[in-house]
C-alpha positions as protocol buffer text, in pm:
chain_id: "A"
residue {
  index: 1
  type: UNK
  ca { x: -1666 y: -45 z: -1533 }
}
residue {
  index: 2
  type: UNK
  ca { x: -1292 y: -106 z: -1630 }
}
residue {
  index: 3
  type: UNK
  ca { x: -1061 y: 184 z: -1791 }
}
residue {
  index: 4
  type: UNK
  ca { x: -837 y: 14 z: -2044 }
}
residue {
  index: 5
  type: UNK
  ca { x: -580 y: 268 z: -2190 }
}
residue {
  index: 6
  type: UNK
  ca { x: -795 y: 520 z: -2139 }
}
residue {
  index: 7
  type: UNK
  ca { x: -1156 y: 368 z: -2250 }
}
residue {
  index: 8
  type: UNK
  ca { x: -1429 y: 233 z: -2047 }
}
residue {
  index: 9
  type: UNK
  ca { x: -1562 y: -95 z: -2095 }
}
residue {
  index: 10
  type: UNK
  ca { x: -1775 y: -315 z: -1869 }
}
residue {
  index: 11
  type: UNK
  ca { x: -1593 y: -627 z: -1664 }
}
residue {
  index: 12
  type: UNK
  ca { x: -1731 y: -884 z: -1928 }
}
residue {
  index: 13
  type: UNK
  ca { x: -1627 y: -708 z: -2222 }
}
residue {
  index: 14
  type: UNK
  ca { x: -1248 y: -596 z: -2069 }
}
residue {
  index: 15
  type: UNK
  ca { x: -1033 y: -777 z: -2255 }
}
residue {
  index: 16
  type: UNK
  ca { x: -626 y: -788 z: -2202 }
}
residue {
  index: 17
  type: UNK
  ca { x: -419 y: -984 z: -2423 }
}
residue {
  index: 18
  type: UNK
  ca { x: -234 y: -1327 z: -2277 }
}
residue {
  index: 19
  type: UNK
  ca { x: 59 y: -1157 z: -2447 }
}
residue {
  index: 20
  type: UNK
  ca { x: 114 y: -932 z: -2145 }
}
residue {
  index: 21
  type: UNK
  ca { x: 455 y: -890 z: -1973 }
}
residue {
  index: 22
  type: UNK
  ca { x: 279 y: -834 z: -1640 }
}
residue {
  index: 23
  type: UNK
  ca { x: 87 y: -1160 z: -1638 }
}
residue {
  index: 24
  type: UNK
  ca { x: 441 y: -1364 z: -1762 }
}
residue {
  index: 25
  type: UNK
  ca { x: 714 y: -1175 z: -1599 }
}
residue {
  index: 26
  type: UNK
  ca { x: 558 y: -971 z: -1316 }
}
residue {
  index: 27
  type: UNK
  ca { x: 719 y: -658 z: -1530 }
}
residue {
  index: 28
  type: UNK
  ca { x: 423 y: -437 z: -1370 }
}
residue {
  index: 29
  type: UNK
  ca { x: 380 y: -204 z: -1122 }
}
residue {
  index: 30
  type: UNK
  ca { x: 62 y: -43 z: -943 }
}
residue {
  index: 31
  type: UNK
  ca { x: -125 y: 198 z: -703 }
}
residue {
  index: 32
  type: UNK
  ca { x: -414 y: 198 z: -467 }
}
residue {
  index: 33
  type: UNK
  ca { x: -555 y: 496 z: -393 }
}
residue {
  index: 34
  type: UNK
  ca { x: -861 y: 583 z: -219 }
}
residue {
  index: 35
  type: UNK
  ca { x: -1102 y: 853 z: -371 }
}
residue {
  index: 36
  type: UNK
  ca { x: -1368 y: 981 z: -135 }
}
residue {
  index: 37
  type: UNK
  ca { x: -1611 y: 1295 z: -230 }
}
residue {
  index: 38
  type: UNK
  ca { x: -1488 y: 1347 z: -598 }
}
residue {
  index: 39
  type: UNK
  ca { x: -1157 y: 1353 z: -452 }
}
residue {
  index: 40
  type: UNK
  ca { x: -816 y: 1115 z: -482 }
}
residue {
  index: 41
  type: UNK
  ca { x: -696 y: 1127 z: -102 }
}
residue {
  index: 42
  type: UNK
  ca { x: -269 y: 1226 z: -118 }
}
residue {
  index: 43
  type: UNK
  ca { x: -273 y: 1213 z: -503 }
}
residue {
  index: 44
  type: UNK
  ca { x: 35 y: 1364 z: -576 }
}
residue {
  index: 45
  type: UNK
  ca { x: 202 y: 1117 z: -295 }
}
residue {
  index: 46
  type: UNK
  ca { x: 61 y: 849 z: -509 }
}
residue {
  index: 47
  type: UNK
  ca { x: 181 y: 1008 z: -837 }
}
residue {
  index: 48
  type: UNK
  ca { x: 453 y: 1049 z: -759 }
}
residue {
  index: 49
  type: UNK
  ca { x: 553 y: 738 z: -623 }
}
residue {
  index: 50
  type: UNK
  ca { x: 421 y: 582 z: -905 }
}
residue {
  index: 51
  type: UNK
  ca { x: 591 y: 815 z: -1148 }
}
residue {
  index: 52
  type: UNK
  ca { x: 957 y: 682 z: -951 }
}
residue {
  index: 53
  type: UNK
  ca { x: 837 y: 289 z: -997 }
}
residue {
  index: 54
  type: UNK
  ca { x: 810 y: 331 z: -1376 }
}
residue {
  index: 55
  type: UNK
  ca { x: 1152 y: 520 z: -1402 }
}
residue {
  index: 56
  type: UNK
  ca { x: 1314 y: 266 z: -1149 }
}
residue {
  index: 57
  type: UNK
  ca { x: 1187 y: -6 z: -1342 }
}
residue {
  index: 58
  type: UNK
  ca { x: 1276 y: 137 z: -1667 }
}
residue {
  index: 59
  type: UNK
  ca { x: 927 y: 179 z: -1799 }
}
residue {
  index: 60
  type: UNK
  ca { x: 894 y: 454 z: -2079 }
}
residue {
  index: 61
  type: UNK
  ca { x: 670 y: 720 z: -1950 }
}
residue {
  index: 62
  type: UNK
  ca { x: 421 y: 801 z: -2192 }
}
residue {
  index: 63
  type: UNK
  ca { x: 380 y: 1205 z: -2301 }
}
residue {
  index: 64
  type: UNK
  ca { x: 8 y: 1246 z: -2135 }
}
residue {
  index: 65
  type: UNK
  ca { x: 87 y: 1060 z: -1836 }
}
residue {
  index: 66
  type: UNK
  ca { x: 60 y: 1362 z: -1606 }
}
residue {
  index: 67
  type: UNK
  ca { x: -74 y: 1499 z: -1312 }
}
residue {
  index: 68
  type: UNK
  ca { x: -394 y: 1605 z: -1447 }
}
residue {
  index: 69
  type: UNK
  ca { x: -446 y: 1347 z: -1708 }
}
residue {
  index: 70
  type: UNK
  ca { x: -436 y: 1067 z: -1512 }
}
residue {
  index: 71
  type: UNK
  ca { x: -620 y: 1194 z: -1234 }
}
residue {
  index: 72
  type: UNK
  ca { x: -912 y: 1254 z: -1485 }
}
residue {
  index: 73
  type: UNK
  ca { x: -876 y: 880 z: -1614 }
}
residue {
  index: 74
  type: UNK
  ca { x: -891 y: 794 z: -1245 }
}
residue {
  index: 75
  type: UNK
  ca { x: -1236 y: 1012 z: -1183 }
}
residue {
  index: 76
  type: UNK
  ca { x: -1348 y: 938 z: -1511 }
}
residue {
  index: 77
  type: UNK
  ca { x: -1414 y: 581 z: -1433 }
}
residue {
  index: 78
  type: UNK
  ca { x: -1492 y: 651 z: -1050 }
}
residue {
  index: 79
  type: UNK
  ca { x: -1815 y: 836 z: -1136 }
}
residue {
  index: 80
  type: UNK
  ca { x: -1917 y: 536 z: -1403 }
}
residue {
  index: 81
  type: UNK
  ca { x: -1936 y: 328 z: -1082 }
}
residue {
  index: 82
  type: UNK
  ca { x: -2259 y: 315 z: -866 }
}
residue {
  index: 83
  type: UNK
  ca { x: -2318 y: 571 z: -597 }
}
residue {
  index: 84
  type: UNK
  ca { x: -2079 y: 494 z: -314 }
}
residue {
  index: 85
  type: UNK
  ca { x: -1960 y: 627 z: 5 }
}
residue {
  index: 86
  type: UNK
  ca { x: -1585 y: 624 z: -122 }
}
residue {
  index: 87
  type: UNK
  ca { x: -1431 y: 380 z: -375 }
}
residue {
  index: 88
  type: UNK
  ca { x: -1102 y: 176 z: -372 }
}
residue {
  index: 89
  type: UNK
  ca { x: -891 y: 225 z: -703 }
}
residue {
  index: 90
  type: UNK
  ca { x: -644 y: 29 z: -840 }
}
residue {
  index: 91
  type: UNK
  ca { x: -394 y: 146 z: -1121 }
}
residue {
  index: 92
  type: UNK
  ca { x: -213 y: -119 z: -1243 }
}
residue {
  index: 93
  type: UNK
  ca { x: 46 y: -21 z: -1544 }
}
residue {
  index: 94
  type: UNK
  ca { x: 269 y: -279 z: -1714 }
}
residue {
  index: 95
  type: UNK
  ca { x: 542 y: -264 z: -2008 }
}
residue {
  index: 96
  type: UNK
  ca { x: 412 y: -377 z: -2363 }
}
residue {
  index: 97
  type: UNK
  ca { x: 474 y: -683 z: -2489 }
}
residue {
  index: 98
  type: UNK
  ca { x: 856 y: -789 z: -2610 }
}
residue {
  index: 99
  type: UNK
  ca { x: 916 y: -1212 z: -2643 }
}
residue {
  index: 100
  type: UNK
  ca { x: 1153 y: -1282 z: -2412 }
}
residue {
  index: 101
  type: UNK
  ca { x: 1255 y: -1100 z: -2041 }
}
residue {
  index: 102
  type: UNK
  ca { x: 1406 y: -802 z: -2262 }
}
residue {
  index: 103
  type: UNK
  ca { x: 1118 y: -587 z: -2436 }
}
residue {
  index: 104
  type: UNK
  ca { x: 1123 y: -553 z: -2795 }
}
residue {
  index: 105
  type: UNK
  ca { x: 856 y: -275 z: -2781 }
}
residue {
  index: 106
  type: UNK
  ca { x: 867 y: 108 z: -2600 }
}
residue {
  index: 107
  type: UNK
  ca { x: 537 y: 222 z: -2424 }
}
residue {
  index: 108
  type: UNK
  ca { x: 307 y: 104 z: -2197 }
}
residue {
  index: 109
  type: UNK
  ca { x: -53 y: -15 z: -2101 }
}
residue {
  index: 110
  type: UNK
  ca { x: -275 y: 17 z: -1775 }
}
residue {
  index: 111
  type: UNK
  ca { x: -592 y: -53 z: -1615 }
}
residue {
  index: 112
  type: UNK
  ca { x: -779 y: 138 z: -1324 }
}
residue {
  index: 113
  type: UNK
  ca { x: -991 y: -79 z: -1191 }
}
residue {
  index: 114
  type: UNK
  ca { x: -1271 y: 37 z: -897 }
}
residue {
  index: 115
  type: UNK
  ca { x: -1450 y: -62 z: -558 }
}
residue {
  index: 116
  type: UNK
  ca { x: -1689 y: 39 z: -346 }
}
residue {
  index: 117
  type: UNK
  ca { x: -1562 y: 124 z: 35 }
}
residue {
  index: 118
  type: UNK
  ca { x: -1823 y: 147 z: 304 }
}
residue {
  index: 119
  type: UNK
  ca { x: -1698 y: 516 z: 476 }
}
residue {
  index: 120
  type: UNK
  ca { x: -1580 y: 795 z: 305 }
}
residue {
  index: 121
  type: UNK
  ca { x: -1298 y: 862 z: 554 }
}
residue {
  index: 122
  type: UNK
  ca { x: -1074 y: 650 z: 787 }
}
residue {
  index: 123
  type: UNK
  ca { x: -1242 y: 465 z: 1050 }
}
residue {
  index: 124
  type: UNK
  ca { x: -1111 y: 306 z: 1338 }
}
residue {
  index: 125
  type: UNK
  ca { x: -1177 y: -110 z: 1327 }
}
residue {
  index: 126
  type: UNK
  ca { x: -1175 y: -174 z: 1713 }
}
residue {
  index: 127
  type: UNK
  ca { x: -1218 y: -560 z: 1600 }
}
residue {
  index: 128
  type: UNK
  ca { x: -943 y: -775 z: 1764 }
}
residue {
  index: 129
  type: UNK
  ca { x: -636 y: -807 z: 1545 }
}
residue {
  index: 130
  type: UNK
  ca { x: -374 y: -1063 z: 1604 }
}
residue {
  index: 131
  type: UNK
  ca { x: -82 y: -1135 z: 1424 }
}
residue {
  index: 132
  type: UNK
  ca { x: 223 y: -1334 z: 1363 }
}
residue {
  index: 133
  type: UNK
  ca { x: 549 y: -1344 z: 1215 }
}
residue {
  index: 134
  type: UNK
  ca { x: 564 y: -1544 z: 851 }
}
residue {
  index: 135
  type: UNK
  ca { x: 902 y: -1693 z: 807 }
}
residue {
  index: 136
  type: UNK
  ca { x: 882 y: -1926 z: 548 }
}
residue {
  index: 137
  type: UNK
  ca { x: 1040 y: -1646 z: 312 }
}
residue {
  index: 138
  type: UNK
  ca { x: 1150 y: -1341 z: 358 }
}
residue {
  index: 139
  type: UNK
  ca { x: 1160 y: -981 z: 196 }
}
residue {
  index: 140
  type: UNK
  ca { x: 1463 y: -887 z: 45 }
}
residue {
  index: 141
  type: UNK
  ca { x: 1614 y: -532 z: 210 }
}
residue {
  index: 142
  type: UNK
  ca { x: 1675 y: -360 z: -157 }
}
residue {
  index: 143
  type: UNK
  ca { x: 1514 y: -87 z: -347 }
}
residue {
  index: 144
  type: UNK
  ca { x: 1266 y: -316 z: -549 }
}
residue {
  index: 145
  type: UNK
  ca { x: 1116 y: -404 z: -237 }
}
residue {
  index: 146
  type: UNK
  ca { x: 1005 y: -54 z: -186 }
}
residue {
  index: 147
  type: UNK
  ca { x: 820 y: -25 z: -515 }
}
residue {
  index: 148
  type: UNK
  ca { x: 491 y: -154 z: -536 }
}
residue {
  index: 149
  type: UNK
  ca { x: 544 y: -449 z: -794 }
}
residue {
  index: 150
  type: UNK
  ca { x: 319 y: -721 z: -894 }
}
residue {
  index: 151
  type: UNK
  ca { x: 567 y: -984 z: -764 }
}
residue {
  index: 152
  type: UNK
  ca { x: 362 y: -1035 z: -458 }
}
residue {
  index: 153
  type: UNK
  ca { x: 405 y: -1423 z: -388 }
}
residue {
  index: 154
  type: UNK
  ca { x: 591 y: -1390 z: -77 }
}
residue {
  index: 155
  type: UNK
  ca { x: 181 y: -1189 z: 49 }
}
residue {
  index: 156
  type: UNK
  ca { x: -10 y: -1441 z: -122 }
}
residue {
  index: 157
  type: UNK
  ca { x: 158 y: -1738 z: 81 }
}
residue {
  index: 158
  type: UNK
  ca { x: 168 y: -1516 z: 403 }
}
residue {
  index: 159
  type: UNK
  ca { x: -224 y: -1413 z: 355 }
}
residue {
  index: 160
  type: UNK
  ca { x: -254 y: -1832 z: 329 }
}
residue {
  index: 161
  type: UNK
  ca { x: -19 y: -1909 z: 644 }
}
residue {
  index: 162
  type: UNK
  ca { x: -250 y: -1602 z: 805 }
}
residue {
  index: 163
  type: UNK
  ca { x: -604 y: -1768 z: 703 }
}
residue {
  index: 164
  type: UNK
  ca { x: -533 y: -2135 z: 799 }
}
residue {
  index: 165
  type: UNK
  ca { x: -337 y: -2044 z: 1164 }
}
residue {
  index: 166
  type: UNK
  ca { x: -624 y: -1814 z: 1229 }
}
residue {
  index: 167
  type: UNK
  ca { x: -439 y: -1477 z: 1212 }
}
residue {
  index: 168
  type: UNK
  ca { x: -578 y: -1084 z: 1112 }
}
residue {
  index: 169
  type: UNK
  ca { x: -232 y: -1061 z: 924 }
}
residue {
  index: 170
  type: UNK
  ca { x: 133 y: -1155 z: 915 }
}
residue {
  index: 171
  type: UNK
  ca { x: 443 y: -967 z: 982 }
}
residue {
  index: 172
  type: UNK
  ca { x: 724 y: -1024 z: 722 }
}
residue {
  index: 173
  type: UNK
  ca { x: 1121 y: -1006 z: 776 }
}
residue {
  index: 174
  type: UNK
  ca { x: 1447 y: -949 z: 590 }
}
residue {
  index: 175
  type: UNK
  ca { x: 1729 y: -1140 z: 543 }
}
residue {
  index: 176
  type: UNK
  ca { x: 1842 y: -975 z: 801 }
}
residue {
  index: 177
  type: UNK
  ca { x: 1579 y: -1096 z: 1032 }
}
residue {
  index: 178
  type: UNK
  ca { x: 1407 y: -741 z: 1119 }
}
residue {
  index: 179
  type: UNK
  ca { x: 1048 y: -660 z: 1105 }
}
residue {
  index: 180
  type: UNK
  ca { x: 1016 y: -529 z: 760 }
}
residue {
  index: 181
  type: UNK
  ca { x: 659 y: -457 z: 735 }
}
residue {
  index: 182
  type: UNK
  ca { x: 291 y: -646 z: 716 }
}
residue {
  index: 183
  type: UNK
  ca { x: 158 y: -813 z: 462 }
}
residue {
  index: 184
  type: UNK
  ca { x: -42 y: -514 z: 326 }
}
residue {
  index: 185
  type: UNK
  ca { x: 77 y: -233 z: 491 }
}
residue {
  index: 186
  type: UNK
  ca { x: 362 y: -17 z: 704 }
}
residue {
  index: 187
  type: UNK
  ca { x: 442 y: -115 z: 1093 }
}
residue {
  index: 188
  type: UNK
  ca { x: 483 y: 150 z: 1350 }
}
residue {
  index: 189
  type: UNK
  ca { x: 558 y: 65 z: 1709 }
}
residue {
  index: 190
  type: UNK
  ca { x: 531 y: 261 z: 1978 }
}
residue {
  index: 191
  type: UNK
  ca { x: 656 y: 218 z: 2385 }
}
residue {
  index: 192
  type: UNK
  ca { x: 594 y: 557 z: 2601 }
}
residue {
  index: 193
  type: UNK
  ca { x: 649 y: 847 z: 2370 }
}
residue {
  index: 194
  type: UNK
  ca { x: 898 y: 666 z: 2127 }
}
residue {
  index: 195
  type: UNK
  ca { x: 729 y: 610 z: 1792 }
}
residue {
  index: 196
  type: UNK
  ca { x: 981 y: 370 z: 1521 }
}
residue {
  index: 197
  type: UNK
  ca { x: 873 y: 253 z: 1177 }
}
residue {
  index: 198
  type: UNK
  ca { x: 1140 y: 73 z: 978 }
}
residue {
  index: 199
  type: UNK
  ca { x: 1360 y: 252 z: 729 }
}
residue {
  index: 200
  type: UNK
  ca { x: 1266 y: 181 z: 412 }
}
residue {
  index: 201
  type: UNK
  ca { x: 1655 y: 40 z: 375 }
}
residue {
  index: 202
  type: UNK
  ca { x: 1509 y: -272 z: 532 }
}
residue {
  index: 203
  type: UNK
  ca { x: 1340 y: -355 z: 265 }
}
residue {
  index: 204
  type: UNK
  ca { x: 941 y: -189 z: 335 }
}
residue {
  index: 205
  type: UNK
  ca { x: 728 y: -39 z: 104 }
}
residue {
  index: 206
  type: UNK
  ca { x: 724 y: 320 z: 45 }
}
residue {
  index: 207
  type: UNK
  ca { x: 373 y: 353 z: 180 }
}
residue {
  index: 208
  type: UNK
  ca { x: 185 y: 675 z: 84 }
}
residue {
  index: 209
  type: UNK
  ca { x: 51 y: 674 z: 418 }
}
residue {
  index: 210
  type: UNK
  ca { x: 315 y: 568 z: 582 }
}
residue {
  index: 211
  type: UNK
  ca { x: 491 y: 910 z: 456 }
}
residue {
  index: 212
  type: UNK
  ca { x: 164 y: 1127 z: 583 }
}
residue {
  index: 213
  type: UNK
  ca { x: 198 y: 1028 z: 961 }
}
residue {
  index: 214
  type: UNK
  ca { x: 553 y: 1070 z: 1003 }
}
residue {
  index: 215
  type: UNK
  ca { x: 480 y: 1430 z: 871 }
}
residue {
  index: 216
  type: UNK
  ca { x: 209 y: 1437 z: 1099 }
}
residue {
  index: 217
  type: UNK
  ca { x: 431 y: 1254 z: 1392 }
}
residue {
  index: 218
  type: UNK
  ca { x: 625 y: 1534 z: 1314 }
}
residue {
  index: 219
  type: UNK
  ca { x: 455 y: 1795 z: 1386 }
}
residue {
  index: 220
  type: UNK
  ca { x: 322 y: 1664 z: 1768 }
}
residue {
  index: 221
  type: UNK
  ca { x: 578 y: 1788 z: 2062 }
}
residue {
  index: 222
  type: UNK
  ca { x: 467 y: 1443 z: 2277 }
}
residue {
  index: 223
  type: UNK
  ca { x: 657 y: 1206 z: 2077 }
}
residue {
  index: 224
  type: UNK
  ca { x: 1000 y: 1116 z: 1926 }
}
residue {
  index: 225
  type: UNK
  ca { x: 980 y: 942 z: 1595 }
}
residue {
  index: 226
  type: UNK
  ca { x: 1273 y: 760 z: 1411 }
}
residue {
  index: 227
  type: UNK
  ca { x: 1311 y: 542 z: 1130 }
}
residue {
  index: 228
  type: UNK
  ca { x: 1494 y: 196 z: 1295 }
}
residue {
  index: 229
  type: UNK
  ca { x: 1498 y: -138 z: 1265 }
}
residue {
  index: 230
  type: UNK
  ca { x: 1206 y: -382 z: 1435 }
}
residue {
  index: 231
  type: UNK
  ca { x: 1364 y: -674 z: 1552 }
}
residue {
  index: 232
  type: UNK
  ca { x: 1131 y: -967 z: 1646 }
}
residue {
  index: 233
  type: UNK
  ca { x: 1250 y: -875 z: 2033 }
}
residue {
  index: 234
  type: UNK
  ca { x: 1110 y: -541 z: 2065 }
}
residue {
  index: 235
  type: UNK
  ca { x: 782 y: -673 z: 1946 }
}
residue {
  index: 236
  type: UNK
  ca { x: 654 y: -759 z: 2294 }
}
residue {
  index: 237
  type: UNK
  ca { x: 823 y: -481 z: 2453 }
}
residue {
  index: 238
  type: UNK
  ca { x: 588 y: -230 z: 2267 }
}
residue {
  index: 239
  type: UNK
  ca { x: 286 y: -54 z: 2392 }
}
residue {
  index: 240
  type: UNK
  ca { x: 110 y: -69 z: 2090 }
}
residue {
  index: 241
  type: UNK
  ca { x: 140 y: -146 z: 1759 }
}
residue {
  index: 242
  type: UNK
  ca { x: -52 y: -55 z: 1411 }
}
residue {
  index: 243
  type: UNK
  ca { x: -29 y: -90 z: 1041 }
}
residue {
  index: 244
  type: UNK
  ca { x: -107 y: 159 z: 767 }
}
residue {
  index: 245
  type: UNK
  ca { x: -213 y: 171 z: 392 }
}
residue {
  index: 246
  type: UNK
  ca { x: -434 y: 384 z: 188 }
}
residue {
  index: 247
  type: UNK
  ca { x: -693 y: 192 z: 175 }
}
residue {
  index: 248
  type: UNK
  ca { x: -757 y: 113 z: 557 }
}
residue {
  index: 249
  type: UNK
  ca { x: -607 y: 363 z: 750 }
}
residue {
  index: 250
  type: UNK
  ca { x: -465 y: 300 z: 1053 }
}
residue {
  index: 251
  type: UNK
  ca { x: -519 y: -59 z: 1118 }
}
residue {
  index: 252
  type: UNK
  ca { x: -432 y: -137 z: 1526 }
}
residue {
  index: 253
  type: UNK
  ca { x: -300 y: -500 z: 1641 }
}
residue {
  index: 254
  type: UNK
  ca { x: -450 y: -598 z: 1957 }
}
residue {
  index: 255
  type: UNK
  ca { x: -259 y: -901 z: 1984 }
}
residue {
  index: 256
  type: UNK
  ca { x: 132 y: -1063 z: 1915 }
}
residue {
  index: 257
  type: UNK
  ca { x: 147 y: -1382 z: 2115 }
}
residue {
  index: 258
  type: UNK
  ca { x: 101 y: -1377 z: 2469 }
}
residue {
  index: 259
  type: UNK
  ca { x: 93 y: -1001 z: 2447 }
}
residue {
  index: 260
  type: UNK
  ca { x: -214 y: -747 z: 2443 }
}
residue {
  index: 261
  type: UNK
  ca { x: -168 y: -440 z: 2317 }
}
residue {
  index: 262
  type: UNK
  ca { x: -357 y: -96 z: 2399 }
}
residue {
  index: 263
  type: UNK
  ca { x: -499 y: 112 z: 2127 }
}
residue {
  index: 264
  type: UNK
  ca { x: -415 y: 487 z: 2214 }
}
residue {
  index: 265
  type: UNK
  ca { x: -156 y: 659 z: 1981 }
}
residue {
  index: 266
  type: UNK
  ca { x: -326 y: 496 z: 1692 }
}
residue {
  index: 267
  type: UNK
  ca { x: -685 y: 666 z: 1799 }
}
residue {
  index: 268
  type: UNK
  ca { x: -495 y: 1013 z: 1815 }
}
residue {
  index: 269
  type: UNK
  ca { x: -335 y: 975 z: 1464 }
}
residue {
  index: 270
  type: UNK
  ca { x: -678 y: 869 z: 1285 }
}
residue {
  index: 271
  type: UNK
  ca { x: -834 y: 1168 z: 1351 }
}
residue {
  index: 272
  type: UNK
  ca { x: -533 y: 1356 z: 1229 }
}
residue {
  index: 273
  type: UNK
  ca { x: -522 y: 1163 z: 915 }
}
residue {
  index: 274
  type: UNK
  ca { x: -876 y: 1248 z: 852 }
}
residue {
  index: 275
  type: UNK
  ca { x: -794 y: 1601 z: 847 }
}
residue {
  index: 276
  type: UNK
  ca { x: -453 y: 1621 z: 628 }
}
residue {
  index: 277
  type: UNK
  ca { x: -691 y: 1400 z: 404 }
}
residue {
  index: 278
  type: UNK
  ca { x: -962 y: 1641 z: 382 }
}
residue {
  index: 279
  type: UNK
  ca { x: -704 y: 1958 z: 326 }
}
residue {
  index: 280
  type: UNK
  ca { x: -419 y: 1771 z: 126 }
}
């Protein structure tokens, strides 16, 4: 089942307009949450950060777009799913129609759309995971790159250069030629007890879960965390490296080039997450 504004209707009988500023212009923006035991894991994280896109991209905010209400839509179409373990959700909103880049109309439209996950909580993949840097294009280190848009070309042809070179994922860079993130997720690196994830002024996404393990970094006395730039350099001078989104986890890479990585800090942290997910 889809939710269209609010109404359920199956996938064959879902029907958007062509008229649709997110399908001609990209003028949309989204979340993907995860919702395990009746519950949306860090929703007011992903609220939130949703609420900011709109107002950042100048969306009007409708009246009964709050807290509560949208959760409900959220559950609302979760529990007209089959049974599941836990279920990947997508809410995608986008501005209403207006000719032209400039809208001619106020308000907006959205869709949550649902899948089924195979664990209710965050396992660890112990699979081996190699990556490698995409430079074909790069992610511009501005505040539009932290939002979570649906101008996502620069993924699609990373996810392609992944697939046909035989890669897990891709790392991305800035202009500036610093790590900026993965291709669907946040990049922490870690050598002895020095944890870094790059600042979010280098052009990453404002990852929901990127935001619960620093707090959780935080809070251990064994390691010093910073937000700092990634070169390409300190790559292979980690210890380990991992990715995180919302959907996955904690997502370790086993492999950059000719170097192996070991899969400690990130099996420490999962546990953790589980938790603040559970309590949050």
């Amino acid at each position: 089942m889809i939710n269209l504004n609010g109404t359920l209707y199956t996938s064959d009988n879902a029907q958007i307009s062509p008229l649709n500023r997110g399908f001609h212009f990209g003028d949309a923006v989204f979340e993907t949450m995860r919702v395990s035991a009746g519950k949306v894991l860090f929703w007011e994280d992903h609220y939130f950060r949703l609420m900011a896109s709109m107002r950042i991209l100048r969306m009007e905010i409708p009246m009964d777009f709050t807290l509560e209400h949208l959760e409900e839509e959220i559950l609302k179409t979760v529990k007209a799913q089959q049974e599941a373990p836990a279920y990947r959700v997508k809410f995608l909103v986008w501005r209403s129609w207006g000719g032209g880049y400039g809208p001619t109309e106020k308000g907006v439209e959205y869709t949550i759309t649902v899948a089924a996950l195979e664990h209710p909580f965050y396992v660890m993949n112990d699979s081996p995971y190699e990556v490698e840097l995409f430079k074909d294009h790069f992610v511009n280190s501005g505040l539009l790159s932290t939002l979570k848009t649906n101008n996502k070309a620069l993924h699609v042809l990373g996810s392609i250069f992944a697939e046909e070179n035989g890669y897990q994922n891709c790392l991305l860079l800035n202009e500036h030629k610093m790590v900026a993130e993965a291709l669907n997720g946040n990049l922490f690196w870690v050598q002895g007890y020095k944890i870094k994830t790059p600042p979010l002024s280098d052009g990453c996404l404002k990852g929901v879960l990127r935001k619960q393990l620093l707090a959780i970094l935080a809070q251990l006395p064994d390691y010093v965390v910073e937000e700092a730039s990634i070169s390409p350099f300190d790559l292979q001078k980690a210890d380990e490296l991992f990715l995180t989104n919302a959907i996955l986890g904690i997502q370790p890479i086993t492999k950059y080039r000719k170097k192996n990585f070991e899969v400690k800090v990130a099996r420490e942290l999962v546990g953790k997450l589980n938790a603040r997910a559970r309590l949050g």
